[in-house]
C-alpha positions as CSV (number, residue, x, y, z in Angstrom):
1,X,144.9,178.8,-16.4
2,X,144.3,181.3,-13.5
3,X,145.8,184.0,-12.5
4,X,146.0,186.4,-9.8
5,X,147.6,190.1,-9.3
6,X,150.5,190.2,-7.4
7,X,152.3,193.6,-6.1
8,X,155.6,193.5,-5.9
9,X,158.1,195.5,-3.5
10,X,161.6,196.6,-3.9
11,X,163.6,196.7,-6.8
12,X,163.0,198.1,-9.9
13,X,159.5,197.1,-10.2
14,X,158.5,198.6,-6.8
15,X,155.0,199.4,-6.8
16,X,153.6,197.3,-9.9
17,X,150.9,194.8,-10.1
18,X,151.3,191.9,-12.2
19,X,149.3,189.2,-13.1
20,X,150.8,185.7,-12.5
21,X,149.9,182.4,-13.8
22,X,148.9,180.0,-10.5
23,X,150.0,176.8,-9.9
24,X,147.6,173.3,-9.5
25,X,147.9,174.2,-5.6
26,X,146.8,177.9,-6.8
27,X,149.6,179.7,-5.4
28,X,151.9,181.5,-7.7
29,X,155.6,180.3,-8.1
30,X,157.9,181.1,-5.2
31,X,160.3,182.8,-7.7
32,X,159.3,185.3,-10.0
33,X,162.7,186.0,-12.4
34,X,162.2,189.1,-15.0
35,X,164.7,189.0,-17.4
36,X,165.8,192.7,-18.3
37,X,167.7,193.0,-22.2
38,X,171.0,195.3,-21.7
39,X,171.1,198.5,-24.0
40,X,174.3,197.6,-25.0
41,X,173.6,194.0,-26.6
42,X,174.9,192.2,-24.3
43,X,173.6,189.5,-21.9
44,X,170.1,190.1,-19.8
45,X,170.2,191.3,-16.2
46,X,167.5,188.9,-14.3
47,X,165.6,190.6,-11.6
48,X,164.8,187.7,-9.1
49,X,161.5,188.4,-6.8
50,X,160.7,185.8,-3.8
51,X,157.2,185.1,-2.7
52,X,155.9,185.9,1.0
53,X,152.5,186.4,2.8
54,X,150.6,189.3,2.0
55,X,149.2,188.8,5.2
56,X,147.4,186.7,7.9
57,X,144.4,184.8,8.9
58,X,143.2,186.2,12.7
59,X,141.7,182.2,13.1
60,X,144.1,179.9,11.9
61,X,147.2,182.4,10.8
62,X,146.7,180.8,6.8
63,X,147.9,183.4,4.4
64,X,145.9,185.5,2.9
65,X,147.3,186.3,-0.2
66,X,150.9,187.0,-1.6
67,X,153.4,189.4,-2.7
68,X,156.7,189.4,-4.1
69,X,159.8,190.9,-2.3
70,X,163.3,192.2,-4.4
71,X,165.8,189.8,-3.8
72,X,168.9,191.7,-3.9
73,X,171.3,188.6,-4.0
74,X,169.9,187.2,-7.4
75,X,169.4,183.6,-7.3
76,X,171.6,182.4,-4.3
77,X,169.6,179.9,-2.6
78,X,166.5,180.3,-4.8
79,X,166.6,176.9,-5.6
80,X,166.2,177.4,-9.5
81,X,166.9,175.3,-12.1
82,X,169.9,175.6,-13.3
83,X,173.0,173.3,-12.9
84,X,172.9,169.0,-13.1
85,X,170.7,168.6,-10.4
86,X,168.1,171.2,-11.1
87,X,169.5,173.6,-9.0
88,X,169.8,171.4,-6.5
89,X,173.3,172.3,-4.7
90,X,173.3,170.2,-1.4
91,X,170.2,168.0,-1.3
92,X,168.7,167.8,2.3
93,X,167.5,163.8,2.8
94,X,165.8,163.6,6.5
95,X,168.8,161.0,7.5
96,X,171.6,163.0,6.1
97,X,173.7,165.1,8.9
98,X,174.3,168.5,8.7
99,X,177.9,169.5,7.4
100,X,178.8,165.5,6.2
101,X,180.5,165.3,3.0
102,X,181.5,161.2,1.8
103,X,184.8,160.5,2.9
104,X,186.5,160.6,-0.5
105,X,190.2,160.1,0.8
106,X,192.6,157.2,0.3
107,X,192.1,154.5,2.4
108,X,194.6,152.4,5.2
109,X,197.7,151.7,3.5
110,X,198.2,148.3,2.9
111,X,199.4,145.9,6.0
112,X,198.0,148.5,8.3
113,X,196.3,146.8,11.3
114,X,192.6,147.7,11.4
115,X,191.4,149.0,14.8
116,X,188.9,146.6,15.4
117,X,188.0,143.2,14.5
118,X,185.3,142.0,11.8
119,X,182.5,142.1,14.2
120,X,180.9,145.3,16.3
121,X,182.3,145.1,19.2
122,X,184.2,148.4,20.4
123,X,187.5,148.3,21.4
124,X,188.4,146.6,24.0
125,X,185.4,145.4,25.0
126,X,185.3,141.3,24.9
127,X,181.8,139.9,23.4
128,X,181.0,135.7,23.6
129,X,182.8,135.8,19.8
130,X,186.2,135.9,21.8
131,X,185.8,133.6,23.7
């Protein structure tokens, strides 16, 4: 496999030049997690590193290269893989609407009138159906 050296700023490996393992699209993983062992025994601290442009292309702004940034948060929003879904913690579908959680609450009680007939029609608004 290839690999390319990446610097990495901020953090505890500020300065340092790494080489990563690329991907089959030959860019390098947009997280870089370092697990660090604790001197007491007890569970590793993971440093977690995002990747961003080195730089950019004067024709066409492509990157040139990249480097990995501290994230001070750890791995909110990184997108990882941990959980059920992968790390997935609100999937974003093209059709779903921002904010829109599946109404999840108990329905009309029973014998409650519904607001509108079977069919479409808004309302008040008569259609030929009512006729």
């Amino acid at each position: 496999m290839k690999s390319e050296d990446t610097p990495f700023e901020g953090g505890p490996m500020d300065g340092r030049v790494l080489p990563v393992l690329l991907g089959p699209t030959g860019h390098p993983p947009k997280t870089y997690r370092i697990p660090v062992p604790d001197a007491a025994g007890g569970p590793p601290t993971v440093l977690v590193y995002r990747r961003v442009p080195r730089g950019h292309g004067k024709r066409l702004g492509l990157p040139q290269g990249w480097k990995y940034e501290f994230a001070a948060g750890g791995d909110k929003g990184t997108g990882g893989k941990s959980g059920a879904l992968g790390g997935l913690s609100g999937l974003k579908w093209p059709w779903s609407k921002p904010g829109t959680e599946p109404d999840t609450g108990p329905g009309p009680a029973p014998g409650t009138p519904r607001a509108s007939g079977p069919d479409a029609t808004p309302g008040d608004r008569r259609d030929d159906a009512d006729e």
